[in-house]
Structure formats: C-alpha cells, structure tokens
C-alpha angles and dihedrals in degrees: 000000000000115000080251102070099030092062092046089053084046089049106050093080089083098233124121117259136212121227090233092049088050093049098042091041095060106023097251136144110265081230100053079044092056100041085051093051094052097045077054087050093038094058099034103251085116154038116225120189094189081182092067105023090237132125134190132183118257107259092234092050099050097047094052085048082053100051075050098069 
C-alpha cells in the first residue's frame, strides 16, 4: 500500500494525529510522513499545524471517505 494511502486509512478516524505516531503506526519515514501530509495540506484533504507536528483530515474529506465505506 502506497504512504499515501496508509496515512489516509490512519487518518479517517477523525483524531488528530502527530507526525511521530504516523510514522511509528505505519512504519514510514517521517519524511515520506511528512511529504504525504503536505501534498494532503496542499490540496486541502487535510489540515497540517507544522507548529505542533499534528494533522487532522479535512472535515469534508473524512466524511465523504466515510460515506465510502
């Protein structure tokens, strides 16, 4: 499964996230964590605080992932 991907299955729950617990939770670079997590910013799926190393899905985004499912 791409980084992509993991980190969007980690992040549907709806809780903030830190970079470290992403990274740790799914065996990632905290790089490639990090790159994923500002494409997801970039692009608005997802909500990055840099200041606190924390993430959270944008609520529009989870809750179409959710009707997904």
């Amino acid at each position: 499964m791409a980084a992509l991907d993991q980190v969007l299955d980690l992040l549907k729950d709806g809780r903030r996230h830190s970079l470290e617990e992403i990274a740790q939770t799914l065996n990632l670079r905290k790089e490639t964590v990090l790159e994923t997590l500002q494409f997801l910013a970039d692009y608005n799926l997802a909500i990055l605080d840099e200041e606190r190393g924390q993430t959270v899905l944008e609520p529009k985004i989870k809750k179409l992932i959710q009707q997904e499912e």
